[in-house]
C-alpha positions as CSV (number, residue, x, y, z in Angstrom):
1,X,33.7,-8.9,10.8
2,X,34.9,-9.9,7.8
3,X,35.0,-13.7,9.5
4,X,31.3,-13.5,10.2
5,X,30.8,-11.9,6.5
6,X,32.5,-14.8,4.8
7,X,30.9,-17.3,7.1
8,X,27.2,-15.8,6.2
9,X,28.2,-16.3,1.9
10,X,28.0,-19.9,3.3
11,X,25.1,-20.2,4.7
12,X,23.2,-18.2,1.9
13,X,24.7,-20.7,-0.5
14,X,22.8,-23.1,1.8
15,X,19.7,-21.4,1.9
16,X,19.9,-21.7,-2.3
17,X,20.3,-25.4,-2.1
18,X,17.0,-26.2,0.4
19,X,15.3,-25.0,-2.4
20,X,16.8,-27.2,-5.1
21,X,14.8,-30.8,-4.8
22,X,17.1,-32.7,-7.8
23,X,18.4,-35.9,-7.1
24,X,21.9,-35.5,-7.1
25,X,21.6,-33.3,-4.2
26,X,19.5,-35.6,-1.9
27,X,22.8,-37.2,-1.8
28,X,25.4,-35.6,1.0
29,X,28.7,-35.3,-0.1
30,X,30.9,-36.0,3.0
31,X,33.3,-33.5,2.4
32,X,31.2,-30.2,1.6
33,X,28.8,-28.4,4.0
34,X,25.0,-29.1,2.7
35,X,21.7,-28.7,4.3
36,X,21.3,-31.8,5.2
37,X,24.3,-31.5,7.3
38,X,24.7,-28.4,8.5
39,X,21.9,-27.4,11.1
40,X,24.1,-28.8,14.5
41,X,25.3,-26.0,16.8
42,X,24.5,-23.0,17.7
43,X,27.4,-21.7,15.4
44,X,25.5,-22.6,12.9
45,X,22.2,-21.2,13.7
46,X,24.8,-17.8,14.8
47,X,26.2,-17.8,11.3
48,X,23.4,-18.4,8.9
49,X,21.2,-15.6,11.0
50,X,24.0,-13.6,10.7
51,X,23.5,-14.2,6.7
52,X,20.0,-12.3,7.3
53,X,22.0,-9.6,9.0
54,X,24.2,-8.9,5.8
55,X,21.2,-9.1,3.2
56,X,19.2,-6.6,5.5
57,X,22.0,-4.1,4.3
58,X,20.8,-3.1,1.1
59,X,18.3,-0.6,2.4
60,X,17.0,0.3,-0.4
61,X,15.8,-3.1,-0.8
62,X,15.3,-3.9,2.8
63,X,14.2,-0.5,4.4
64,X,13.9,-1.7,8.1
65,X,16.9,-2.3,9.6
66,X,18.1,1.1,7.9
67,X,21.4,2.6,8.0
68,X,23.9,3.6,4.8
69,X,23.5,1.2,2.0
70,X,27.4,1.0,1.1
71,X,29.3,1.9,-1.7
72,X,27.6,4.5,-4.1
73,X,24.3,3.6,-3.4
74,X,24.7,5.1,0.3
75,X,24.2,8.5,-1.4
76,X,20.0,7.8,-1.2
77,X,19.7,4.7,0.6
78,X,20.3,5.6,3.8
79,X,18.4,6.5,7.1
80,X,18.8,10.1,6.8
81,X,17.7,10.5,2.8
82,X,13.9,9.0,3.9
83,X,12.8,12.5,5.8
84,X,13.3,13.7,1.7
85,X,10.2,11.6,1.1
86,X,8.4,14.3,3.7
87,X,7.8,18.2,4.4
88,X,11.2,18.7,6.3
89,X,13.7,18.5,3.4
90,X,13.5,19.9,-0.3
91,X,16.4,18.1,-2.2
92,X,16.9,19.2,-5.8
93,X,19.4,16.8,-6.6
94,X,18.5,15.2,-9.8
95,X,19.5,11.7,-8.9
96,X,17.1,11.7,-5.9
97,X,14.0,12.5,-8.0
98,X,12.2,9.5,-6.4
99,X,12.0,11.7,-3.4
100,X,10.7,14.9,-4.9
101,X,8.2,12.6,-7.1
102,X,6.6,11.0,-3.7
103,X,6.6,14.6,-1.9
104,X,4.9,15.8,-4.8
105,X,2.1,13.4,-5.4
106,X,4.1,12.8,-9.1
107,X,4.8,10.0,-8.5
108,X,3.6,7.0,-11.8
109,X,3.3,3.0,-11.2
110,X,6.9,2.0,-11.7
111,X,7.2,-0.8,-14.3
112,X,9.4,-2.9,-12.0
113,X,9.6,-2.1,-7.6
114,X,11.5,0.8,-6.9
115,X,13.4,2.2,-4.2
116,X,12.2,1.2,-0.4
117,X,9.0,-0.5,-2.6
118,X,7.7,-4.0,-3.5
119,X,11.1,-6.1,-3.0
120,X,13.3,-7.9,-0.7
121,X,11.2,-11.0,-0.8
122,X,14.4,-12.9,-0.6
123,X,14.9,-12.1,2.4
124,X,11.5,-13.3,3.2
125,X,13.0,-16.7,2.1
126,X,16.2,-16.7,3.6
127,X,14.3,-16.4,7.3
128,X,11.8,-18.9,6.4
129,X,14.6,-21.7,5.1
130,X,16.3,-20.4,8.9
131,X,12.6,-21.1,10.9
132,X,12.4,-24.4,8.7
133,X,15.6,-25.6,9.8
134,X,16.6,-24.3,13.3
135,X,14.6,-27.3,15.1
136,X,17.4,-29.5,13.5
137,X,20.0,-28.0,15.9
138,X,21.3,-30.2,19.2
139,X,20.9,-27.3,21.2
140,X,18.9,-26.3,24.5
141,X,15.3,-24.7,23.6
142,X,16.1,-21.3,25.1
143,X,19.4,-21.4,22.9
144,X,17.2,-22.0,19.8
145,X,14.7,-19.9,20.9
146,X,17.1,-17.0,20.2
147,X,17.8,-17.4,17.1
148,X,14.1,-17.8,16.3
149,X,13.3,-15.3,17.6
150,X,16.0,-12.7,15.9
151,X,14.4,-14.2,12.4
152,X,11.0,-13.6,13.4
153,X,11.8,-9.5,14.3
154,X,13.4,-9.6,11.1
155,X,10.1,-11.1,9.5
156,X,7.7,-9.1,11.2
157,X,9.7,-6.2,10.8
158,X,9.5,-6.8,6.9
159,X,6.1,-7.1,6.8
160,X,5.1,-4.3,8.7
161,X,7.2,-2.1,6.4
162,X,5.6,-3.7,3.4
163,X,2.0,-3.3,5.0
164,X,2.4,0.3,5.9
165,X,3.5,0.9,2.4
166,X,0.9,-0.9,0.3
167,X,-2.1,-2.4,2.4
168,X,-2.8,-6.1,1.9
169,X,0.4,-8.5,1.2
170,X,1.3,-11.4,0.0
171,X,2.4,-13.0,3.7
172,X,4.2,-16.0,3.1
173,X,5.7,-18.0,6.5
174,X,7.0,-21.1,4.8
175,X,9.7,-22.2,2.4
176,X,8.1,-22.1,-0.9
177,X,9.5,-23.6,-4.0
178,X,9.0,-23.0,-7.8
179,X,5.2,-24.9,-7.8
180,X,4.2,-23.1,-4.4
181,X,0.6,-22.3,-5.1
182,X,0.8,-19.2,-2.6
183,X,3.2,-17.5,-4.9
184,X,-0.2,-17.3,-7.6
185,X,-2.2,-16.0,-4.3
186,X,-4.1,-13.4,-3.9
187,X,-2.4,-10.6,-1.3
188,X,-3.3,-11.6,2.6
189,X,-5.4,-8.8,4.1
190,X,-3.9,-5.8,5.9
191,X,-5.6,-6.9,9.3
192,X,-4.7,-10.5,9.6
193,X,-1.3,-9.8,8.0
194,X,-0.7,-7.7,10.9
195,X,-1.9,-10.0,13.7
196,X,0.7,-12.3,12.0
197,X,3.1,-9.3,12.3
198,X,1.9,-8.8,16.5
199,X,2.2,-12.5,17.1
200,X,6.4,-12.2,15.3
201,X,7.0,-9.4,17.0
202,X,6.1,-10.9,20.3
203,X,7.6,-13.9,20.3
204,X,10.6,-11.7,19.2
205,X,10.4,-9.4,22.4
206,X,10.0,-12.3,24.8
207,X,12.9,-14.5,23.7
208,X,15.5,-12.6,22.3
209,X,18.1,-12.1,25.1
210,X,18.7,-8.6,27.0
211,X,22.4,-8.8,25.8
212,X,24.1,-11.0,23.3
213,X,27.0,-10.1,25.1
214,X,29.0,-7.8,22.2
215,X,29.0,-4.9,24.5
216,X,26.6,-2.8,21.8
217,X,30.2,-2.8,19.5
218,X,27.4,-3.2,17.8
219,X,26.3,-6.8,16.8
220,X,23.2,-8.2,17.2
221,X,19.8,-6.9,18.2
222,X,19.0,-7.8,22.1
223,X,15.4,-7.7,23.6
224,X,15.0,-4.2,24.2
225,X,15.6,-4.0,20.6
226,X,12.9,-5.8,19.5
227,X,10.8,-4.0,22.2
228,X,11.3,-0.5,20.1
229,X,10.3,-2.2,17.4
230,X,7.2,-3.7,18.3
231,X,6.2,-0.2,20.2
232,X,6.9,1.7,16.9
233,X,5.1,-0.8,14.8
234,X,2.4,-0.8,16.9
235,X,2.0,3.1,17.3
236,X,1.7,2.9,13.5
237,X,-0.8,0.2,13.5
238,X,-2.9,2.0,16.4
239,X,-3.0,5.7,14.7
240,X,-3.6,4.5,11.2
241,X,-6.5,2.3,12.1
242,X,-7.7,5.8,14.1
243,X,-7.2,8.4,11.9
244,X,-8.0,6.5,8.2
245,X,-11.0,4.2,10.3
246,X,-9.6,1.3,9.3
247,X,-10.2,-1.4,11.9
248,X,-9.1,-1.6,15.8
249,X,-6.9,0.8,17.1
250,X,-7.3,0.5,21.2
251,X,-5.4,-2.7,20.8
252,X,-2.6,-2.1,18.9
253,X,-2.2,1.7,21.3
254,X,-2.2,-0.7,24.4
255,X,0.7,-2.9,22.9
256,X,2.6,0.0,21.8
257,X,2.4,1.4,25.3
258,X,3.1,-1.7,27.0
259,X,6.0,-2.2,24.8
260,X,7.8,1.1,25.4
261,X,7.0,1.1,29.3
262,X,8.8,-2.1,29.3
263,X,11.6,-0.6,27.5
264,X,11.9,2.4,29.5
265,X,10.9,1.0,33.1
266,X,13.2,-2.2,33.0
267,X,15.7,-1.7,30.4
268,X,19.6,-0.7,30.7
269,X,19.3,2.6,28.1
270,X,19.5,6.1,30.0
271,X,19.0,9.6,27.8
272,X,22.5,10.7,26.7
273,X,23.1,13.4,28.9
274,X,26.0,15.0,29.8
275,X,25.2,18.3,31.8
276,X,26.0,20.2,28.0
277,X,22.3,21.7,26.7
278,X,23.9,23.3,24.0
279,X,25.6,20.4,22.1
280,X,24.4,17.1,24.0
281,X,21.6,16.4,21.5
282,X,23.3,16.6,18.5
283,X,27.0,15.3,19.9
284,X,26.2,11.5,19.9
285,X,24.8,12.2,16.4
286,X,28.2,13.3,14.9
287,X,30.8,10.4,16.4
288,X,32.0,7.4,14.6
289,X,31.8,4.9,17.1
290,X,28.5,4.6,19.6
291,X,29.9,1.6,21.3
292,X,28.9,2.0,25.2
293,X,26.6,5.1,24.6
294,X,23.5,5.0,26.7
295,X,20.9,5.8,24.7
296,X,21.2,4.5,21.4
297,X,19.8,0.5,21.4
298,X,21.4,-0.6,17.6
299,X,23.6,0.9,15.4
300,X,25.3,0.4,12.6
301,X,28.7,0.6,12.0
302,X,31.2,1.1,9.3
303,X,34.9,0.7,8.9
304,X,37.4,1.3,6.4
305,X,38.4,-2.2,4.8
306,X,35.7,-3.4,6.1
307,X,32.3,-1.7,5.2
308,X,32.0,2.1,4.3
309,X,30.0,4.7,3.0
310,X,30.1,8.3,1.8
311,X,27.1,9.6,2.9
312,X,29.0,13.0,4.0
313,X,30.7,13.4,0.5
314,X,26.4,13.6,-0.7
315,X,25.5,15.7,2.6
316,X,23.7,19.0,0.6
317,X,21.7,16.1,-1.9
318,X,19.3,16.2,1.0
319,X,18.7,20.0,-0.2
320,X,18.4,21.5,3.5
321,X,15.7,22.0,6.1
322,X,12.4,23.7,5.1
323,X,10.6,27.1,6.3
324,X,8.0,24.4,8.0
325,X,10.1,22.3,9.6
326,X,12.3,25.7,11.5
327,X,9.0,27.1,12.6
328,X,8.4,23.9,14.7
329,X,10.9,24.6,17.0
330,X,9.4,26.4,19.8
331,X,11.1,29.3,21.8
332,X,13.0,29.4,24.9
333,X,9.9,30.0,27.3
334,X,8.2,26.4,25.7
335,X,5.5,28.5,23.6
336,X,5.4,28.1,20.2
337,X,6.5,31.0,17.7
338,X,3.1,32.4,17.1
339,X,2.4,32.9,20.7
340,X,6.0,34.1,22.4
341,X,6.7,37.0,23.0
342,X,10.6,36.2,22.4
343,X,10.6,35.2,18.6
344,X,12.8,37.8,17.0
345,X,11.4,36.7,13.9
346,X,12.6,35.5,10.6
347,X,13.9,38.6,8.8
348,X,18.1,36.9,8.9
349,X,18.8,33.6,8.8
350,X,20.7,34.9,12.4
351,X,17.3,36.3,13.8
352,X,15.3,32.5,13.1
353,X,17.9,31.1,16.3
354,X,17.3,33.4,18.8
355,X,15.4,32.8,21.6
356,X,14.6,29.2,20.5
357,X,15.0,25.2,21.0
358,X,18.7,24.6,21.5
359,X,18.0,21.8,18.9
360,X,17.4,24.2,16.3
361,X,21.3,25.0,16.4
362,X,21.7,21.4,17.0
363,X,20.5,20.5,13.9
364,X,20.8,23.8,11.5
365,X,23.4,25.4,10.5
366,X,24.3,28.8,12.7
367,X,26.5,31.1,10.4
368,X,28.3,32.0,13.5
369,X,28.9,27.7,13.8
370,X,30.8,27.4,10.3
371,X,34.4,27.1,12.0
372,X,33.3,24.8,14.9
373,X,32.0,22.6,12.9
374,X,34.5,22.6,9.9
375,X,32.0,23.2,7.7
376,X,32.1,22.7,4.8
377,X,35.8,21.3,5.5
378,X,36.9,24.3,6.8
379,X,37.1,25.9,3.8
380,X,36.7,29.8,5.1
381,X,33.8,30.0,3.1
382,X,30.5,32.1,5.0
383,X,27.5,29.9,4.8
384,X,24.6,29.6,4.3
385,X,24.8,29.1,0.5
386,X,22.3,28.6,-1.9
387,X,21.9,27.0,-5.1
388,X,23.9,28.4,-7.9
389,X,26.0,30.9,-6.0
390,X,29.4,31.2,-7.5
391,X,32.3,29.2,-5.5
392,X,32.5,25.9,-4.0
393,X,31.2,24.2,-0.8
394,X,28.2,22.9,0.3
395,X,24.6,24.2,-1.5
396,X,21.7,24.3,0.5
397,X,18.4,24.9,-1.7
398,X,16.7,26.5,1.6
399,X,19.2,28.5,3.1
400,X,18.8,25.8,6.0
401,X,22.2,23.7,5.9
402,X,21.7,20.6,8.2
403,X,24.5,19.8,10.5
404,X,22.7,17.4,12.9
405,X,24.6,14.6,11.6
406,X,27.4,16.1,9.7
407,X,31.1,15.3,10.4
408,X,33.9,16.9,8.3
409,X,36.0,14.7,10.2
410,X,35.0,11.5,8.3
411,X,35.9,13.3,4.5
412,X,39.3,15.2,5.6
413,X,42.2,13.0,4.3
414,X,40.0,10.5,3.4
415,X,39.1,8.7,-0.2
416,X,36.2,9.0,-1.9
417,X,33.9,6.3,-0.5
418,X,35.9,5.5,2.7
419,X,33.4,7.0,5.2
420,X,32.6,5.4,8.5
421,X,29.5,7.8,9.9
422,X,27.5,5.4,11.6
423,X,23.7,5.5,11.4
424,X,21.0,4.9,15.0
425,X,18.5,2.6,14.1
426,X,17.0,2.3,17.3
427,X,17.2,5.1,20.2
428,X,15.3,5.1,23.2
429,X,14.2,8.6,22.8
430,X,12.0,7.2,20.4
431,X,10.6,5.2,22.4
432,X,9.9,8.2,25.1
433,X,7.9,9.4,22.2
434,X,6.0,6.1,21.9
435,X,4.6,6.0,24.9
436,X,4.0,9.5,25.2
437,X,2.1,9.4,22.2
438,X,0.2,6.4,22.9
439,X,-0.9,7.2,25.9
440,X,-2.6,10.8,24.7
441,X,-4.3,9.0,21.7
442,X,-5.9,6.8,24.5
443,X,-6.8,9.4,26.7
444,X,-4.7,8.3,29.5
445,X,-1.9,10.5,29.9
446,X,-0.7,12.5,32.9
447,X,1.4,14.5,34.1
448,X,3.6,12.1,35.6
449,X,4.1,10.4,31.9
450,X,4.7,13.6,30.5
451,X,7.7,13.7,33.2
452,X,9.1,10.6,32.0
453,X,9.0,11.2,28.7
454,X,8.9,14.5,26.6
455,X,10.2,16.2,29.5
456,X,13.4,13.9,29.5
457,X,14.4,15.0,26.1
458,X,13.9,18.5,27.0
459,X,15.7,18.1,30.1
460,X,18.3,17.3,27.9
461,X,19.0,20.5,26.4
462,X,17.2,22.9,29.0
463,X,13.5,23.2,27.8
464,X,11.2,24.1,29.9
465,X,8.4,21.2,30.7
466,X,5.7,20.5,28.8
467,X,2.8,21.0,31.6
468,X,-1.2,19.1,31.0
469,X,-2.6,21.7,33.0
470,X,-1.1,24.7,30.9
471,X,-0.7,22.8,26.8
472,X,-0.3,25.8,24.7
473,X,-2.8,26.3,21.4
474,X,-0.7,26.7,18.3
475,X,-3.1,28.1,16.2
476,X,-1.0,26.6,13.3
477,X,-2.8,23.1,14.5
478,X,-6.2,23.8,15.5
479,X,-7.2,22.6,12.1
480,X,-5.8,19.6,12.6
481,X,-8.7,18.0,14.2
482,X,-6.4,16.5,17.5
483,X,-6.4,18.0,21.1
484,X,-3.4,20.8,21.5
485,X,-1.5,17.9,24.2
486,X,-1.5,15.4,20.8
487,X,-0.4,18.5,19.0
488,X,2.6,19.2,20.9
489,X,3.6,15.8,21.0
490,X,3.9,15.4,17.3
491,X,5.7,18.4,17.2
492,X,8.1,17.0,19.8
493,X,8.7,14.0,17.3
494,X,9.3,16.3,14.5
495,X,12.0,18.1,16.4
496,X,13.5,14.9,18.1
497,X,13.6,12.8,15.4
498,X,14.2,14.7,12.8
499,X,16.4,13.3,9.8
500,X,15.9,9.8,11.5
501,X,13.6,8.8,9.1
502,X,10.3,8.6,10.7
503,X,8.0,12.1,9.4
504,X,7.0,10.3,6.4
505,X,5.5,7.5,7.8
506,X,3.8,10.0,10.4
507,X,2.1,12.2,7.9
508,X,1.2,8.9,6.4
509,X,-0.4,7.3,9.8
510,X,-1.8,10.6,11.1
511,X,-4.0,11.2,7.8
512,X,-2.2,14.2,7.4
513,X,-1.5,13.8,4.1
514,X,-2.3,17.5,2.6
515,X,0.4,18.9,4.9
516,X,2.7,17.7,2.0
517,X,0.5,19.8,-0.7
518,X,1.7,23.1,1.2
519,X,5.1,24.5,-1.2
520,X,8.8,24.0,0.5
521,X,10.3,27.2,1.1
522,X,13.1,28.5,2.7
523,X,15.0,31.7,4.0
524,X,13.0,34.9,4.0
525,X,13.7,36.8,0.6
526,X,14.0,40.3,1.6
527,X,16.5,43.2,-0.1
528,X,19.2,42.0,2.7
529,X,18.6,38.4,1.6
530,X,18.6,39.3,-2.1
531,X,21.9,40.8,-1.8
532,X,23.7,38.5,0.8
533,X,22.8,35.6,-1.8
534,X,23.4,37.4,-5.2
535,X,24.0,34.8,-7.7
536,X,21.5,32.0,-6.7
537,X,19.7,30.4,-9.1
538,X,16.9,29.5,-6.2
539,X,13.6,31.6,-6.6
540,X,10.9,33.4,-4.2
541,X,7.3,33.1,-3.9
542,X,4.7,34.8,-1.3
543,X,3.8,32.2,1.5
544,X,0.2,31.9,2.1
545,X,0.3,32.0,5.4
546,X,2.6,34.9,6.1
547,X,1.9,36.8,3.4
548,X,5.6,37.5,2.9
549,X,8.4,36.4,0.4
550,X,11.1,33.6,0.8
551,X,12.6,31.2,-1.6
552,X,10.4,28.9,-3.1
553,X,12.4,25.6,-3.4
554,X,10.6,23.9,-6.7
555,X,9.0,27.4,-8.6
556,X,9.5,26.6,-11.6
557,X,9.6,23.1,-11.7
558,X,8.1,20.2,-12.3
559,X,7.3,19.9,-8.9
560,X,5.9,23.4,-8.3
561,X,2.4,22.9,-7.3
562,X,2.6,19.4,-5.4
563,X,-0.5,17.0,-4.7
564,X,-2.1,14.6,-2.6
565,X,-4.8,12.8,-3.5
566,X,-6.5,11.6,-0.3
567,X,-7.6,8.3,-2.3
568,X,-4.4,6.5,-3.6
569,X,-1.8,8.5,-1.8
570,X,-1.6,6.7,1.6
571,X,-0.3,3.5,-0.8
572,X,2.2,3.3,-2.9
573,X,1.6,1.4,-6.2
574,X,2.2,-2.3,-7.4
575,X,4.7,-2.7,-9.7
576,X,3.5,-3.3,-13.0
577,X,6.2,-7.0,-13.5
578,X,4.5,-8.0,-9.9
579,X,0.7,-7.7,-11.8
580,X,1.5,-9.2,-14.6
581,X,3.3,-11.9,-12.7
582,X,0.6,-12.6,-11.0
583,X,-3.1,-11.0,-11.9
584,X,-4.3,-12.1,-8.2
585,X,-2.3,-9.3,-6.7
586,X,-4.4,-6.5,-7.8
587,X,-3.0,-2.8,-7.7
588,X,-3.5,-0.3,-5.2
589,X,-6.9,1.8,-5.4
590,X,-6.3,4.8,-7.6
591,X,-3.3,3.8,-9.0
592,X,-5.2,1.4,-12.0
């Protein structure tokens, strides 16, 4: 790994030569690697794509391919931190302001791109200098096309990130140099920037090979890779275009659809699923090698010496699980808590597990699970534990620690910074969701595609099935404007993928925007509560729902009384360096 790492600071060094057009380098020295020289084999088309792999792992920068940005960055810019941006965390953490400020609506037009924003165009560059160059090689076509086509995901990829973030973009698919006239354009329209997207994205899912033959250890991404891709760019595409009426959405539905049937119908990825409801869901979440496990497509993967993280060391910056997001979870009969008869309530944090989705244990905290999972490295302490409650450990600003992903195993006996979680950027039960999904937004689903889907995952840990001719009515979601089928799908998401990164973007896509103006609370804040948690610094507020009192995460903040304004919200702004470079750009509607 550190081979291929070495070999990629090569061919970057390459990439920042095609660009140079002086005369002294139009000559080739013959004992140095130059451009002119080095596009032969397919080693070299292996090792400067494998460049774009290593400048793809600044997250932050380059939020697609997303795992743990490394070193101390990998506190925020990693997979799990983005569902902060959304209505299932409530971090506190002062150094991850960004995310309260988006949940908020507080956020202002940053001066220069920030965090997941308006950058990374360099790796823009780097894949068009690749696509410029690859037809050099002596190679067979299908052996080129492979290589292609991995830089083409990656471009499309990019640009679908950038679209869903701010609109119309400045889509670029040559090698520019300093007196390019399309770095002075105007931003390419959202609609034909996509179909340039679609058309990447293709090409990708056709050519790439199933396997590249690394025995998912991981390395690169294969075919069915790309297929997940396309299918969850395309579900964006389709349900934004729906819900905000912004131009065809049929189309992009159908591709989505196609794309995950593909992945599910002919592909080698099974549902992890070992016969163990009760800890099968979150299990494959918690290990430090995937290699060989059946459901998960890429990963990423850190060793010590090598590449590391501590993503574990910042676990409670995430601030815990919200009120909202627990209440999703339905109960053990399939009905949602305001319709079964078997929710015990909310009154102790013990009383909210009862009866319920064996993924809410799965992925919260049980007081009863503080041993098994070592938590918070074994240190005897009785969780949960709130903000400002004397001792050490773990704080949760919710009472809702998350353990879905949490490994004590990768802190005890290790240095600070020496952490090797890995992070799933691609899963096939995503892609069950995909097509599930689709397929209701067109109006086509049955019964049996509820079997192959939804009712896979709950298979998984021992739900009942999700029936067309019996969908319950949540009346939590009849405002929502969607049929109760689409309803329960989007709660299934919520549940499956949660701390994957993905409920931003949904809220975003569905139009349901306003969902993030509704306050984060917690734990219910009764006399037992008060006393169980004396010393917390956290305060209470009556939800307006219920009626009754639990901790209100930001009372008392700046971030108290969130908004969303329904006409700038759904973008994020231009940086104000990126107008002023170039006054073509133009900023985002209601952020001038």
């Amino acid at each position: 790994m550190k081979d291929i790492f070495l070999k990629s600071i090569t061919a970057i060094a390459l990439l920042l030569l095609a660009g140079c057009n002086d005369e002294f380098l139009d000559r080739n020295p013959i004992d140095k690697i130059t451009n002119a020289t080095y596009w032969n084999t397919e080693s070299d088309l292996a090792v400067y794509n494998n460049s774009l792999y290593n400048i793809a792992r600044n997250d932050w920068k380059i939020p697609i391919m997303m795992g743990h940005t490394e070193g101390f960055d990998s506190h925020f810019g990693n997979i799990w931190s983005i569902d902060e941006l959304s209505d299932n965390m409530a971090p506190r953490e002062p150094r991850h302001n960004f995310f309260q400020q988006i949940r908020a609506g507080k956020y202002n037009v940053p001066s220069s791109p920030d965090w997941f924003g308006y950058q990374g165009w360099d790796f823009v560059r780097a894949i068009n200098v690749g696509l410029v160059n690859y037809d050099r090689a002596k190679v067979s076509p299908a052996v080129k096309d492979k290589y292609v086509a991995e830089a083409r995901l990656f471009r499309g990829w990019f640009y679908a990130d950038k679209v869903q973030k701010y609109g119309d973009v400045p889509y670029v698919e040559k090698e520019l140099t300093v007196e390019s006239e399309e770095l002075y354009a105007a931003r390419t329209p959202r609609a034909e920037a996509m179909q340039k997207v679609l058309e990447d994205l293709n090409f990708a899912s056709q050519k790439l090979p199933d396997s590249w033959g690394d025995g998912n250890a991981p390395g690169r991404i294969n075919r069915w890779g790309a297929l997940l891709v396309k299918a969850r760019v395309c579900l964006y595409e389709g349900t934004f275009n729906k819900y905000h009426a912004a131009g065809d959405s049929k189309m992009w539905l159908e591709e989505a659809a196609k794309a995950a049937a593909e992945l599910m119908d002919t592909g080698p990825y099974r549902i992890y699923n070992t016969g163990k409801p009760k800890s099968d869901y979150n299990a494959y979440h918690r290990v430090l090698d995937l290699a060989g496990n059946s459901e998960v497509i890429y990963w990423r993967k850190y060793k010590t010496g090598v590449i590391n993280n501590h993503v574990q060391q910042y676990f409670s910056y995430t601030g815990g699980a919200t009120k909202s997001l627990v209440e999703d979870y339905l109960c053990t009969d399939g009905l949602p808590i305001t319709l079964s008869p078997l929710y015990k309530g909310d009154e102790t944090v013990e009383s909210t597990f009862e009866n319920r989705d064996p993924r809410l244990r799965q992925t919260i905290l049980h007081p009863e699970d503080t041993g098994l999972y070592k938590y918070h490295l074994a240190d005897g302490r009785a969780y949960p534990m709130l903000e400002g409650m004397p001792g050490g450990g773990f704080k949760t600003t919710t009472g809702y620690h998350i353990i879905k992903h949490y490994n004590a195993d990768d802190m005890i006996g290790k240095a600070y910074n020496t952490g090797e979680s890995p992070a799933i950027t691609l899963r096939l039960g995503e892609a069950l969701l995909i097509y599930a999904e689709a397929a209701a937004e067109l109006g086509t689903i049955s019964q049996a595609d509820l079997d192959k889907t939804i009712n896979k995952l709950r298979d998984r840990v021992g739900m009942p099935h999700l029936l067309l001719s019996k969908v319950p009515v949540d009346p939590r979601y009849t405002k929502d404007g969607i049929s109760p089928i689409i309803a329960e799908i989007r709660r299934e998401r919520r549940i499956e993928l949660f701390m994957e990164g993905q409920r931003y973007a949904d809220l975003i896509r569905w139009k349901q925007g306003k969902k993030l103006e509704l306050p984060s609370m917690g734990v219910r804040w009764n006399d037992a509560a008060k006393k169980r948690f004396a010393g917390t610094t956290m305060k209470s507020d009556i939800d307006p729902v219920s009626g009754k009192e639990y901790i209100a995460v930001y009372k008392g903040t700046d971030y108290e009384i969130p908004v969303f304004d329904e006409k700038k919200h759904y973008l994020w702004p231009i940086p104000l360096n990126t107008l002023a470079q170039n006054p073509k750009i133009k900023q985002n509607p209601g952020w001038e």
